[in-house]
Each structure stands twice: as structure tokens, then as C-alpha cells.
FILO-990079 format. One record per residue: x, y, z of N, C-alpha, C in turn. Coordinates in steps of 0.05 Angstrom, whole numbers, plus 32768, in hexadecimal, padded with zeros to 4 digits. Example, Ala and Ser with C-alpha at 12.3 -4.5 7.8 and 13.67 -1.06 7.14 Angstrom:
BEGIN
81087F8E809C80F67FA6809C81087FBE809C
81017FD3808E81117FEB808F81028001809D
REM end
This chain:
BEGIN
86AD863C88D4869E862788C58680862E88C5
8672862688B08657863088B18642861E88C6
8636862488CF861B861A88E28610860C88CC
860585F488D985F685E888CA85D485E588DA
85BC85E388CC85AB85E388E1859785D088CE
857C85C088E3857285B088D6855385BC88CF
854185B088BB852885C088B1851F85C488CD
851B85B088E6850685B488F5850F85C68906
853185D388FF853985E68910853286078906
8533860688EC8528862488D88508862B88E9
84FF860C88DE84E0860E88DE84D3861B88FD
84E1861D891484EC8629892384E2864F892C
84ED8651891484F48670890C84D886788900
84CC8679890984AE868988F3849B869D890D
84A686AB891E84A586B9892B84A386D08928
849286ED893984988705893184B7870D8939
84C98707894884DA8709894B84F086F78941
84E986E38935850186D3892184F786CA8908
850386D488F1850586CA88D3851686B988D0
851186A288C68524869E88B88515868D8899
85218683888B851A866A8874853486648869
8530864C88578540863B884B853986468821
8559864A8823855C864D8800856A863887FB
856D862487EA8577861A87D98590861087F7
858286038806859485FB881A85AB860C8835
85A98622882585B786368838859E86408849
859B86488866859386588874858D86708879
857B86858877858486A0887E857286A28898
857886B8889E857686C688B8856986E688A7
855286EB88AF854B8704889A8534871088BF
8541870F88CB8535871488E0852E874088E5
8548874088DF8554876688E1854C876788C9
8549875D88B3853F876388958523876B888D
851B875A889384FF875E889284F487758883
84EF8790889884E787A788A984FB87B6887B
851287A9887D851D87B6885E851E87AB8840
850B87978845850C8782882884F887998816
85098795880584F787AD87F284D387A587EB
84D4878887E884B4877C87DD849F877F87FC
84AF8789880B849F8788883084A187748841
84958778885C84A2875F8863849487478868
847A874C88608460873A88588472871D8848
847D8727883D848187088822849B86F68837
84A88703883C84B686FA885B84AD86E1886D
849B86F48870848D86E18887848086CD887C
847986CF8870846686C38860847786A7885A
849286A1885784A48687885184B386868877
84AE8692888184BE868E889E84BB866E88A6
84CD866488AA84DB864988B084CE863988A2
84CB8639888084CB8631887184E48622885C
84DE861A884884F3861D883084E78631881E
84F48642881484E7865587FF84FB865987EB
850A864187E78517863887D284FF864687AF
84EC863987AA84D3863A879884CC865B879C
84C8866687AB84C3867887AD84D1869487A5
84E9868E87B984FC86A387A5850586A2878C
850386898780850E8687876284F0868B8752
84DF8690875F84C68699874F84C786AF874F
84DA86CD875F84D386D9876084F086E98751
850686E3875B852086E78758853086E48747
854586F2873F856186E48730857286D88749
857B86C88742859286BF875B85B286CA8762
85B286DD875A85C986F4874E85BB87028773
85A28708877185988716878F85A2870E87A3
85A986F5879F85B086E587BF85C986F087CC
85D786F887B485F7870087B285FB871987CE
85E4872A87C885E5874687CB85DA873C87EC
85D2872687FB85C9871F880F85DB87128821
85F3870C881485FB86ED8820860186F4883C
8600870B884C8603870D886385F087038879
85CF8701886C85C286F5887085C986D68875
85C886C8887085D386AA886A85E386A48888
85D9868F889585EC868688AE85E8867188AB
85E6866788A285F0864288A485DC8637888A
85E7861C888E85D6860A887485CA85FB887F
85BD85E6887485AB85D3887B85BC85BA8883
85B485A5889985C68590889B85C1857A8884
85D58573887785D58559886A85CB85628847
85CE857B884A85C5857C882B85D28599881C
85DA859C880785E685A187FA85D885BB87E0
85DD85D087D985D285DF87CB85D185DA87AA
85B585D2879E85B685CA878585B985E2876E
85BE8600877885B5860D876785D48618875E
85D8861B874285F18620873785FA86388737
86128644874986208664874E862E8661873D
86318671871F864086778710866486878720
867386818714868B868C87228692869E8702
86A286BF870486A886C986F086B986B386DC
86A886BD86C386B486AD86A886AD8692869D
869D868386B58692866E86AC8678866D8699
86758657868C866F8657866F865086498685
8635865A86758617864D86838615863A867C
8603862C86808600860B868785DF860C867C
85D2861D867285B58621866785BB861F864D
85A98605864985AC8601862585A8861D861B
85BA862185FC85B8863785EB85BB865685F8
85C88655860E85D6866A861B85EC86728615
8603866186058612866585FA8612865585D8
8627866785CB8624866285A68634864785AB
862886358594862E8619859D86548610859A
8661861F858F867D861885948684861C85AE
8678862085C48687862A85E18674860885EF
8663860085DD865E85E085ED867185D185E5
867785BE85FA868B85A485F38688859485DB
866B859685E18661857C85CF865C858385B7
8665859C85A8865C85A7858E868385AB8582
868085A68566869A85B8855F868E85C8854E
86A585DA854286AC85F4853A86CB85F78527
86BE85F3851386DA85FF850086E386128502
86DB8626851286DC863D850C86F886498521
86F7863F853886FD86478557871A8636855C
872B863B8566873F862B857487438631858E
875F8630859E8759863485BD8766865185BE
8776865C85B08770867B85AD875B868785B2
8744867985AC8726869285A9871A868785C4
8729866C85CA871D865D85ED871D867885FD
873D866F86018748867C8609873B869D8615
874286A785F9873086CA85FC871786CA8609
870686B7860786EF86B5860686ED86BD8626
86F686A4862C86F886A1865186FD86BD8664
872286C58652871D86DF865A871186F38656
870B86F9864D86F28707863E86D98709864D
86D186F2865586B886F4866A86C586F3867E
86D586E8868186E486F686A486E5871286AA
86EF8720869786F7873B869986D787478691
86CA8742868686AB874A8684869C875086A4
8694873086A8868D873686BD8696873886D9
86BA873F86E186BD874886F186BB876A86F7
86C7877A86E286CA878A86DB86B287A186CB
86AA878D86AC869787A1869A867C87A086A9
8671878086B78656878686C08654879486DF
8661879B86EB865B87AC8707865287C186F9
866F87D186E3866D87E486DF865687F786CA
864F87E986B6863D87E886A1862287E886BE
861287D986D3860487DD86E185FD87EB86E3
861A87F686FD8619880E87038615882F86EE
861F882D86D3861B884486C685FB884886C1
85F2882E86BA85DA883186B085C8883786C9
85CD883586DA85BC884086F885B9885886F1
85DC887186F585D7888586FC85DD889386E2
85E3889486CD85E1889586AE85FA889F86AE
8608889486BA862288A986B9863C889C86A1
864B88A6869A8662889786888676888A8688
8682887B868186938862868786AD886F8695
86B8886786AB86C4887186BE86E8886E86B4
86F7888386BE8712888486AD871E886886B9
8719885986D5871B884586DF8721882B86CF
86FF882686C586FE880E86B8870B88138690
8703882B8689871D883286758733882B8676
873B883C8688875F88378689876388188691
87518805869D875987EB8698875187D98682
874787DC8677873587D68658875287DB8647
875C87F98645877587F88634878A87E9863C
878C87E8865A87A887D5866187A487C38655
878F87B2865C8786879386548786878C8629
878487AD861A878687A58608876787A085FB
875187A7860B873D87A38602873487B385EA
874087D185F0873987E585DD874587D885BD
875E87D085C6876887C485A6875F87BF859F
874D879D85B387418790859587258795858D
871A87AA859D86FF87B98593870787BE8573
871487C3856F871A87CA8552872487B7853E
871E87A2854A87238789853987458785852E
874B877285188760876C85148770877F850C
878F877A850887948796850087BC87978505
87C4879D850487DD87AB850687E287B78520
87D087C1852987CC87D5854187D187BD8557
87C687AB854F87C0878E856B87E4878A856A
87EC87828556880D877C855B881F877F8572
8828877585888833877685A18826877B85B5
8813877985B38800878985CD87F7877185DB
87F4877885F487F58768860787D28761860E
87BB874C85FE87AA875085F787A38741861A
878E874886228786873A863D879C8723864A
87B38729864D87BE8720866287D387048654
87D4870C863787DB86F6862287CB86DD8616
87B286E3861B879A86CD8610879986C885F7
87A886DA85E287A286D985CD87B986F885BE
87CA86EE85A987DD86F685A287D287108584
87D48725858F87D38738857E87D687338565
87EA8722855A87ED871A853B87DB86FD8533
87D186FC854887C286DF853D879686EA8542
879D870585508786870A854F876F87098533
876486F98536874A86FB85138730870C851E
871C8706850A87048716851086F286FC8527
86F786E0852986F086D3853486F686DD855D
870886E5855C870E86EB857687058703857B
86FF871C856186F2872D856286DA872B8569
86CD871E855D86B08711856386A087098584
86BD86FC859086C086EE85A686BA870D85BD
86D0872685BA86D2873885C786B8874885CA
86A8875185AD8694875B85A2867E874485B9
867C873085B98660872285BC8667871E85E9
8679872185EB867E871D8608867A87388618
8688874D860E867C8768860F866187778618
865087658603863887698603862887598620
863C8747862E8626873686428624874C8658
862B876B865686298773866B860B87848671
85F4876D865C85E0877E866085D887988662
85DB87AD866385D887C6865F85E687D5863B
85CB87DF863085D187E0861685DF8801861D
85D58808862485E2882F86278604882E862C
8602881E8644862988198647862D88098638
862687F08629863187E5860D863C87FC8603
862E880E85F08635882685DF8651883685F4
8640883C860C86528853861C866C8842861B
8679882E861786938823861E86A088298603
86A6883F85F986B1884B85E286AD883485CC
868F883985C6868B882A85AC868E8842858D
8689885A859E86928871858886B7886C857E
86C6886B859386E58863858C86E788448572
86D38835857586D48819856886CE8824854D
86BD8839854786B18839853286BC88598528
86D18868853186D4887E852486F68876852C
8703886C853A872088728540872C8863851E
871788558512872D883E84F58733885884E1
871A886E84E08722888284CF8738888484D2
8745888A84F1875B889C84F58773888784EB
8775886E84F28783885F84EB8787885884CF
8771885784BF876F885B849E877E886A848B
8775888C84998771889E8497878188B3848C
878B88B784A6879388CE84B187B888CA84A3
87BE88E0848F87D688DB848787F088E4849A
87EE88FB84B88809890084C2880588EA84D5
882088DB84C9881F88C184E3882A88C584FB
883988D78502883588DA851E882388E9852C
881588F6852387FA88FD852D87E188E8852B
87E288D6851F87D488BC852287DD88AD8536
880088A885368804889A855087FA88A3856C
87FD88C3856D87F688CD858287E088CD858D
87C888CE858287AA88C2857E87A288AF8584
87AF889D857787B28883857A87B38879859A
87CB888285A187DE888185C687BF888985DC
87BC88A585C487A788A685DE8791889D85E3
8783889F85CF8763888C85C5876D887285D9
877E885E85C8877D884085CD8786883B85F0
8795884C85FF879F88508610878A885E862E
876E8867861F875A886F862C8766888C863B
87788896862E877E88B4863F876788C8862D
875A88C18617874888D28609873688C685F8
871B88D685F7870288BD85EA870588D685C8
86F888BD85BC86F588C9859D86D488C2859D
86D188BF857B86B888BD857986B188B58556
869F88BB8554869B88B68536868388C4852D
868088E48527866788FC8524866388FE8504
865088EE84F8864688EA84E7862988EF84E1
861B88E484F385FE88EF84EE85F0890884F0
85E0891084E785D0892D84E885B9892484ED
85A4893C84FB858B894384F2857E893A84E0
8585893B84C8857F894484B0858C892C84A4
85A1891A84B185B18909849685BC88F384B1
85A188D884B485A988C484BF85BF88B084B2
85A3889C84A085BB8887849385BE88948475
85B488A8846D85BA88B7845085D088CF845A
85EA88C4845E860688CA8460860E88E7844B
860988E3842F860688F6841E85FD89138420
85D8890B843985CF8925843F85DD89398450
85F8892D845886098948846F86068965846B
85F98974847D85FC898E84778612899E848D
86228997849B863289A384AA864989A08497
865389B8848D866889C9848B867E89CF8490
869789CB847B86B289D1847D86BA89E68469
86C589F6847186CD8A03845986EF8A10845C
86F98A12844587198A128450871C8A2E8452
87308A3A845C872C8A55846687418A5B844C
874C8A7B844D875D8A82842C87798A78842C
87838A728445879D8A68844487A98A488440
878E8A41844187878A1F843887918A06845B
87908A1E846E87A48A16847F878A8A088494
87728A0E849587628A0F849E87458A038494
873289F384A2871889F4849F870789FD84B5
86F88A0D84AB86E58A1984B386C68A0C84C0
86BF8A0084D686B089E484D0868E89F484DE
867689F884D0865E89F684E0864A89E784D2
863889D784F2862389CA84E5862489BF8505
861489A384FF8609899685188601897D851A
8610896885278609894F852C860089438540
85E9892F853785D8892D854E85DC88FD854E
85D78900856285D788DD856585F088CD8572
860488E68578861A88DA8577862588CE858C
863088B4858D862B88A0859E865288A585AB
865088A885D1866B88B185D7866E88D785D7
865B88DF85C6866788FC85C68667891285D9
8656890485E4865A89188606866F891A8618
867F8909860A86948907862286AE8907860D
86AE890B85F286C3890585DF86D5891B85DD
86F5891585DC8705892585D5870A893385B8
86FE891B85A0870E8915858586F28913857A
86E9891E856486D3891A855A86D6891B853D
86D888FF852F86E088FD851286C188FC8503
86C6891384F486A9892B84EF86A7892B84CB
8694891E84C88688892484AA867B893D84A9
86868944849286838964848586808969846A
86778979845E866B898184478682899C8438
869A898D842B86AA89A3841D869B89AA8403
86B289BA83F586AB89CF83E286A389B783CE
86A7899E83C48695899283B28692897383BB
868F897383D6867F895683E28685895083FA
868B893F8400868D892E841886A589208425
86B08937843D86C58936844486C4892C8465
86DF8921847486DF8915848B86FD892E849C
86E9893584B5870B894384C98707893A84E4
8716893684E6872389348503871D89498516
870689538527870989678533870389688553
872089778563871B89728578870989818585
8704897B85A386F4898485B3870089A385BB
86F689BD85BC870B89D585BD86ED89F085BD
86F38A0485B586DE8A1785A886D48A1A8595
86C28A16859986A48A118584869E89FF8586
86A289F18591869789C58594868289C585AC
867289C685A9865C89C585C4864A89B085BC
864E899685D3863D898285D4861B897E85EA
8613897685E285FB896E85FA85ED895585FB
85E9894B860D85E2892A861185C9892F8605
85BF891185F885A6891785E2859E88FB85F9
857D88FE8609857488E18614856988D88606
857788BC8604856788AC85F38550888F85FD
854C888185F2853F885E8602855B88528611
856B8859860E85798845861A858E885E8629
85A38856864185AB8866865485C388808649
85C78893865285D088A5865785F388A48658
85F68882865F8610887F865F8620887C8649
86118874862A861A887A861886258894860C
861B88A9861A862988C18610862388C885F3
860B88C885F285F588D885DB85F288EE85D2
85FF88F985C5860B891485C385F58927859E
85EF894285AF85ED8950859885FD8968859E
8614896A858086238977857C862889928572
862C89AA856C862E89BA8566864989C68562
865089C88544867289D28539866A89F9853E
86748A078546866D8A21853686808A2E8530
868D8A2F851D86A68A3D850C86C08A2F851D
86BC8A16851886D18A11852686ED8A0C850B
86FF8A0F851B87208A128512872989FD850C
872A89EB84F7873789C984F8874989D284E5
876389C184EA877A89BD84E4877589B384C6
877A89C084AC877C89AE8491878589958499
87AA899384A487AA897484AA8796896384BD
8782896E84C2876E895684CA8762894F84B8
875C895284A2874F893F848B87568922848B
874389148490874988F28485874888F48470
875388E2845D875588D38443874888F48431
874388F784188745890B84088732891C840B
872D8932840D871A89478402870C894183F0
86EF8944840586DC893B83E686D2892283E0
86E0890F83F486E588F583EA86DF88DF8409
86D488F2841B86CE88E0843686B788CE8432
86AD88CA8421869C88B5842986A588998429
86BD889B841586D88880841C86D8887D843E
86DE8895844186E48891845F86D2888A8477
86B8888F846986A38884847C869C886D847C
869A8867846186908851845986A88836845B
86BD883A845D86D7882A846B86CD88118483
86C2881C849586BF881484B186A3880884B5
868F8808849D8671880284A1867387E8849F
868287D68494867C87BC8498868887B184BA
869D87B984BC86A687AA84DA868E87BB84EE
868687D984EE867687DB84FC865A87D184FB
865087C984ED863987BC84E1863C879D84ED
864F879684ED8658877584EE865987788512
866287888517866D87918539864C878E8546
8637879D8532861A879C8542860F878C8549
8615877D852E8605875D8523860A874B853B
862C8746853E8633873385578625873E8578
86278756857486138768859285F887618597
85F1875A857D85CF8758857D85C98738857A
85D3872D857985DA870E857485E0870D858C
85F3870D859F85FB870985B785DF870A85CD
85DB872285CB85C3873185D285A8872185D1
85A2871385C48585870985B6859086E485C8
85AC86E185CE85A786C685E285A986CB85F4
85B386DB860385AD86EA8621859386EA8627
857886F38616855F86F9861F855C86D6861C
855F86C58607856186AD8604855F869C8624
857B869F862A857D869386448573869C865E
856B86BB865C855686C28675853C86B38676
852886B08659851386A98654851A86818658
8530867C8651853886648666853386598682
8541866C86898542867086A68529867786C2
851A868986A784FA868F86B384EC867586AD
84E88672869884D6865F869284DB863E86AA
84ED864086A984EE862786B984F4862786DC
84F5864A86EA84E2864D86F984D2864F8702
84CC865F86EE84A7866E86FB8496865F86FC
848E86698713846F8650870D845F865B870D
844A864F86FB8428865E86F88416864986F3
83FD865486FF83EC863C870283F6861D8711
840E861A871F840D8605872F842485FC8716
843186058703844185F686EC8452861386E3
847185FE86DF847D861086D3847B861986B8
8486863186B28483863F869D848786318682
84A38624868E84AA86118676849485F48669
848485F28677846685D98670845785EA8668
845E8601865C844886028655844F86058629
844185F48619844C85FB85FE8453860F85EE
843E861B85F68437863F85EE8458864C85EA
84658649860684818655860E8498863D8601
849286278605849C861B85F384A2862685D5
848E862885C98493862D85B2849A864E85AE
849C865A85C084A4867885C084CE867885BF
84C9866085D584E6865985DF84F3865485BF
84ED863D85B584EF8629859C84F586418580
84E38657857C84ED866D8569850986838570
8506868485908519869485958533868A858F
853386718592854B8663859A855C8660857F
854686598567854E864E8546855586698540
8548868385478554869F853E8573869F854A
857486A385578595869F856685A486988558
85A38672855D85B38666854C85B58669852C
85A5866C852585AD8677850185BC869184FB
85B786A4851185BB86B3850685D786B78510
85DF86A8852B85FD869C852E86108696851E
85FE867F850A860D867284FB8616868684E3
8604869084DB860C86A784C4861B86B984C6
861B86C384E5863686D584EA865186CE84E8
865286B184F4866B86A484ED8675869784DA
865B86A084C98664869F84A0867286B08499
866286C4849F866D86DD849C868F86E184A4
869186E084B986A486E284C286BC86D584C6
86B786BD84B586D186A484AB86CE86B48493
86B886C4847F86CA86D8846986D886E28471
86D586F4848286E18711848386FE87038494
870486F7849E871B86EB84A2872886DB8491
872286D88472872586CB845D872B86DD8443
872086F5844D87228708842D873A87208443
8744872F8420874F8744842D873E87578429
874187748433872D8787843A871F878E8425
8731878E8410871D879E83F0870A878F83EB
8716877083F986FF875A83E786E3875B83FB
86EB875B841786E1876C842E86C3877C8421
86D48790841D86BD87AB841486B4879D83FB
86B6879483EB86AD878E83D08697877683D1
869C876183E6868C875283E88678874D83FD
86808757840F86708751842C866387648438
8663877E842C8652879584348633878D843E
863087878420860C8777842186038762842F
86138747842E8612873A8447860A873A8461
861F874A84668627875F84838608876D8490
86008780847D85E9878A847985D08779847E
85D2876C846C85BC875A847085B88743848D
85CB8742849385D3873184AC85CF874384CA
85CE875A84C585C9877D84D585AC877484D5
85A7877284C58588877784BF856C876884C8
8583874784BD856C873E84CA8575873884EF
8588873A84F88590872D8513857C87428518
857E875F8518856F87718526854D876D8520
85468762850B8523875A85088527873F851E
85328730851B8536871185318535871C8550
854B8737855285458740856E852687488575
851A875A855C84FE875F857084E7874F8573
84EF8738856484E0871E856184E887138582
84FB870D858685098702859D8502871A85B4
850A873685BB84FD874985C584DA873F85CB
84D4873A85B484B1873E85BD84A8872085CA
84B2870685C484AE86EF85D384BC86F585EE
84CE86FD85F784D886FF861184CC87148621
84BC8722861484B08737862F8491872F862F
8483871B861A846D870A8622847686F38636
849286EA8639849086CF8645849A86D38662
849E86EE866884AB86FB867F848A870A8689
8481871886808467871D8685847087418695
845A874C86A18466875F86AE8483876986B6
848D874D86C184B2875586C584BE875686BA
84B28758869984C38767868684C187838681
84B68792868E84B187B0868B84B787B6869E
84D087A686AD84CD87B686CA84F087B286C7
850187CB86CC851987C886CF852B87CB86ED
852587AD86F4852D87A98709852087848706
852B877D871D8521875D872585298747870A
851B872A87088519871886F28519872586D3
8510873786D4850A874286AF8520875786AF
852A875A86BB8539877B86B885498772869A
8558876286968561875B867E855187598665
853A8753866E8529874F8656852487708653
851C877A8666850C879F8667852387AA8657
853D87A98661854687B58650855787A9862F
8550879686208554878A8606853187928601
852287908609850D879885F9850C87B585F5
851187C4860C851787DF8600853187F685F8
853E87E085ED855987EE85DE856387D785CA
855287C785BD855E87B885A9855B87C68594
854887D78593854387E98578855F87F88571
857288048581858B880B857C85948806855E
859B87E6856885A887D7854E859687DB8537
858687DE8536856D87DE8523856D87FA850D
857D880E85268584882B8510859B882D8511
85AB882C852285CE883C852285DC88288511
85ED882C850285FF882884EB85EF882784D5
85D8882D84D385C6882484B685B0881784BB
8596881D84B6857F881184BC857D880184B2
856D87F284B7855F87D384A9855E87D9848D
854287E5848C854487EF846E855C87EE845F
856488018466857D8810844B858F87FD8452
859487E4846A85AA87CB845F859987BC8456
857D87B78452857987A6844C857787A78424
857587C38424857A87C88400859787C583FC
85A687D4840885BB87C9840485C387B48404
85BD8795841085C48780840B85BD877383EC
859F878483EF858A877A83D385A0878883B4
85B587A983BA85AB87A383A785D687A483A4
85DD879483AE85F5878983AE85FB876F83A5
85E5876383A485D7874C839B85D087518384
85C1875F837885B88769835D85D187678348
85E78776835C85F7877C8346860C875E8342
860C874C8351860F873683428602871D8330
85E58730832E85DE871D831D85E3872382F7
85DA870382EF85EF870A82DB85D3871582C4
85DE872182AB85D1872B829A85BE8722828B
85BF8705828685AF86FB8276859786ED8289
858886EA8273856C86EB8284856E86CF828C
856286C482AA855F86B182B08541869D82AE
REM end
């Protein structure tokens, strides 16, 4: 049973030989500590048989205490701890920390207890599992471990990375939370935006976001179907990573500019593949690399595995190492004619297939993303104290709070416009109508992020440039929101694209 002790018994403790103070009603004993507290042991003493309840939350996340509790020998008599320990999967309790269908007090046409359901698990399995591990990669830059893979596929996670589908049919999606044939893009949405709470943008990507966005080719695609199933078994099953090697040097979001090279050898049995891709997200560590190429009169898509002539090298970028940032190099490599996706000549079908769900996949990442910094700048503000007053009295931050918050929510709401279409149309109508949308919704979430980015590292102040302590979340969304801002298509070129998809429905006569 725990010791209980009274203030005049802590107050006691302020000795060179005994530490102690009072947190939030629990006790510690920081006596042997001292001499190893990383800030010194000046600030220590400095609360010895005090309360330094105020103190540590001026300085701290309360996630720190966790990493101490050995410290801790008793509580206070007669009083009780006011400060809230999240348990895995529970839903925050900080206004606009979550999208307003997950409050009681709000409804939602949109949602039933299917997407509850997922939801719950979803952050269960997040942060028991994705946030240790996502941490830990982004510490030592290393790549997502065959560990938390191989349980990601048991659980079915990999399925529904790839949204709705045929493929979901019998599969045993997190533990039965939600039924493969009843999966929509709404539960998609759900997977996509929970994913993302594991703070670290490098392992976001590193958790085979190349497989999300290059394995639909194969499923599209690829006409020998048992060599798709087999692909399939392994990709979704995490025994092998794929990818999606599209960008160049020379040819970002102008797809057309490809200058890497296929050419069929005389027996037609063969392509001949050189050139060089650079950006590519997963490719350091990829088995399968579904590779835009430049045939004899345009723009073609192969399947090519990892073997001789394939030499990759990690490219460092702003954000960690654990994504597996790859610049590539084909040199006369040997691909199988049957690896061609969809026709010769004719791959830009095939690229262009997958740009709206990947585009739509960012949007919910960067939306997710932009209330996380939301609820830190919450959480600070109505700690910190400065000048004798918290952060939150003061209007200035108020009204910093007040823009961040309206960015969020709108741009919430629009996603799940979006996305009661695309669970409303079939795919042609899909591509025909929602490209631009889509785009434009890319576009602006990512201008809202650096709007949101630049209020949260003024209202955090220094401990937002510091990756570690209170801002570490903020340090790193301010310096890797730009991501979303280029990969799948820049601002720009979606934002003409929305403009001129739009154009083309307007009507002819003059208005």
C-alpha cells in the first residue's frame, strides 16, 4: 500500500542530504537523483520540501513523470491528484483536440459505431505499439522494425492503408472492429488521421507509406494474377516492402519530364531499364520498386525488383532517416516484359490512378497534424506562466489560439465533404470529379499548416526549436510540415489544377 505523508512532513526534506517535493499530490524522493537530473541539480533544490506542482508543469510535459515513477513513494494525506493520466486510446479532454464527431455533445452524419469502434482501436494500437516505436526510429534514424510490421499486417493495418477495396474482404481488420466489406473511406480517414498521432513525421512516411501509394498499381495493374496474388501475400503480409519510384532530378510534379529509360530488348522478352530516381520515399529498404519509364513513344510503368543494377542510397532530408529516402540508380537492368502495368506507352493512366486517394491520404495527415500542434499550444498556454500570468490571459495568444483552431475545423469539415463523395461516387466518377477538389483541399490544408506551424512556434517561444522537452512536437511540425506542401504535387500545380478543372465546367456563354 502506498505511504502516505503530510506537507509539514515533505517540508521536512530540504536538506543537503534529503530531497524531496510534492507533484500534483504524489511525493518524490529525488534524493540519489539529484547529482543526474539532466537541467542540474540547482532547480532541485531549489523546490526541496516544497510543492512544485507549478513548477514542473511550467517546465515539463507530464508524459516525464512516467519515465520517473520510481521516484514517487507515497502521496499526500487527505488529498487526491487533480492532474489527468491519459490511459492508451482514450479520447483528450482539451477542447478541439479532437474532430468534433468523437465529442458527445456534437453529431455527425457522417460516422456510426463501426468508425467508434475503429477509432478506439486504432488509437489503442497507435499508441501502445506505433508511438514507442515511431520515437524510438526517429532518435536513431533507423527503419521500421520487421517486429512492429509483422504486427501491423496481422492486425490488418496494412489493408486498410489502402483504403476500400476487395482486398479488405475477410480479413481480420484489428481484432474485428470493423468488417472488411463494410469498410468506406470514412474509416479510411479514421486509420489515415490516428496514424499520424505518432508525432514523428519521418516514421509517418517510414511505416510503408511508399506500399500505400505504389502497391494499387499492382492491384490495378498488373495483368498475371497470380503473380499479383503473390505480391500481394507478401507486400500486405510485411514479408517484403515495395515502393512507388516516380520522381527524378529533373521531373518532380511534371511526371511527363521522365528521363529514365526502358527499352525492349530484340526478343520482346525483355526491358532494358537506365536512368535515376531521386525522392523516393521507403526506397532504402524496398524489395519492389514500381518504376516510371520513358518507352519507345511515351510513358510507361514496371515493376522492378531489387537484384543487379538497382543501387539505392539514403538521400537526408528535414525530417528523419526513418523514412527511407532513397536515390536510386537502374543500370541496364533486366525487367521482365510481364512486369508492365496497364499498356505500353500508356502509364500515365497508371500513375495518375492513385493521385487522388494519395492526395486525399495527405490532406487527412496534415489536418490531423495541424490539431495536435492545436492541443499542445492548449496545453502550454494554460501552463506557462509569464510575467506572474498564464499564457492563456494573455489576448495576443488568444487570438493566435482562435485562428488556429477555425483553420482545423474548416478544413475538417471539407474533408469530410469530400469524403461522403468519394464514398458516394464510383471510381470513374471519382477521377472525373474530385481530382480538383482533392487538390485544392491538399493545398490549402498545407498553406493552413504553415499558418498554424508559424503561430505555434511564436506561442511556444524558444521550446519550439528545441527537439526535446514541452515543444518537441511543435519543433518537429514546424520543421517537416513543408513535406505535404511538395510530395504528391505541390501547391502550385494542385492549386491550377483545381483552377482549371473548374474552368472546364464552366459553361460557354458569357455570364
Amino acid at each position: 500500500m502506498s505511504k502516505t505523508f503530510t506537507r509539514a512532513e515533505v517540508a521536512k526534506h530540504n536538506t543537503e542530504d534529503s530531497v524531496w517535493f510534492v507533484i500534483d499530490s504524489k511525493v518524490y524522493d529525488v534524493t540519489d537523483f539529484v547529482d543526474a537530473h539532466p537541467g542540474g541539480e540547482s532547480v532541485l533544490r531549489q523546490v526541496a520540501g516544497e510543492d512544485a506542482t507549478v513548477a514542473f508543469y511550467n517546465l515539463h510535459r507530464h508524459e516525464v513523470l512516467s519515465k520517473y515513477e520510481d521516484l514517487c513513494i507515497g502521496t499526500l494525506e487527505g488529498e487526491k491528484p487533480q492532474v489527468i493520466t491519459p490511459k492508451p486510446g482514450d479520447l483528450s479532454t482539451v477542447p478541439y483536440a479532437e474532430p468534433l464527431w468523437l465529442n458527445p455533445v456534437y453529431k455527425s452524419p457522417y460516422y456510426n459505431e463501426s468508425h467508434r469502434r475503429l477509432q478506439k482501436a486504432m488509437r489503442e494500437f497507435t499508441e501502445v505499439y506505433l508511438y514507442p516505436e515511431a520515437q524510438a526510429r526517429e532518435a536513431d534514424g533507423k527503419y521500421i522494425s520487421q517486429e512492429v510490421v509483422d504486427r501491423m499486417a496481422s492486425k490488418g493495418i496494412l489493408h486498410m492503408a489502402l483504403g476500400p477495396g476487395k482486398h479488405l474482404h475477410g480479413v481480420e481488420l484489428l481484432d474485428g472492429a470493423v468488417k472488411g466489406e463494410e469498410y468506406d473511406y470514412f474509416h479510411d480517414l479514421i486509420v489515415s488521421q490516428e496514424r499520424v498521432r505518432t508525432n514523428a513525421r519521418g516514421f509517418q512516411d517510414g511505416q510503408l507509406a511508399g506500399m500505400v501509394i505504389g502497391l494499387p498499381c499492382i492491384m490495378n495493374y498488373m495483368k498475371d494474377q497470380k503473380r499479383k496474388k503473390a505480391i500481394f501475400d507478401e507486400v500486405l503480409g510485411g514479408k517484403k516492402f515495395l515502393c512507388l519510384a516516380i520522381t527524378e532530378a529533373f521531373a518532380g510534379s511534371d511526371v511527363a519530364g521522365l528521363r529514365t529509360t526502358a527499352t525492349k530488348t530484340p526478343d520482346g522478352k525483355h526491358y532494358i531499364v537506365n536512368g535515376t530516381k531521386k525522392w523516393i520515399t521507403n526506397g532504402s529498404f524496398c524489395d519492389y520498386f514500381v518504376t516510371g519509364v520513358k518507352t519507345d513513344k511515351g510513358l510507361s510503368v514496371l515493376l522492378i525488383e531489387r537484384g543487379e543494377g538497382v543501387e539505392t542510397r539514403t538521400i537526408k532530408t528535414s525530417y528523419s532517416t526513418a523514412a527511407g529516402t532513397a536515390y536510386i540508380t537502374f543500370d541496364n537492368v533486366k525487367v521482365p516484359a510481364e512486369n508492365l502495368l496497364g499498356e505500353e506507352n500508356k502509364g500515365i493512366y497508371v500513375i495518375l490512378s492513385n493521385f487522388n486517394h494519395e492526395r486525399w491520404t495527405m490532406a487527412c495527415a496534415t489536418i490531423r497534424g495541424c490539431r495536435t500542434v492545436v492541443e499542445e499550444c492548449l496545453k502550454w498556454a494554460h501552463q506557462r506562466i509569464v510575467f506572474n500570468k498564464r499564457l492563456i490571459e494573455q489576448p495576443v495568444i488568444r487570438q493566435k489560439l482562435a485562428k488556429m483552431i477555425a483553420l482545423c475545423e474548416s478544413h475538417q469539415a471539407w474533408l469530410e465533404t469530400l469524403t461522403y463523395q468519394m464514398c458516394n461516387m464510383p471510381y470513374k466518377q471519382q477521377a472525373q470529379h474530385l481530382g480538383g477538389p482533392i487538390g485544392l483541399l491538399k493545398m490549402s490544408a498545407t498553406r493552413a499548416a504553415h499558418d498554424i506551424a508559424d503561430d505555434a512556434v511564436q506561442i511556444f517561444g524558444g521550446r519550439a526549436l528545441t527537439q526535446s522537452g514541452m515543444g518537441r512536437v511543435v519543433e518537429m511540425f514546424s520543421r517537416t510540415y513543408k513535406f505535404d506542401a511538395i510530395l504528391g504535387g505541390a501547391e502550385e500545380v494542385l492549386g491550377d489544377l483545381g483552377v482549371r478543372q473548374a474552368m472546364r465546367q464552366m459553361p460557354n456563354a458569357k455570364l
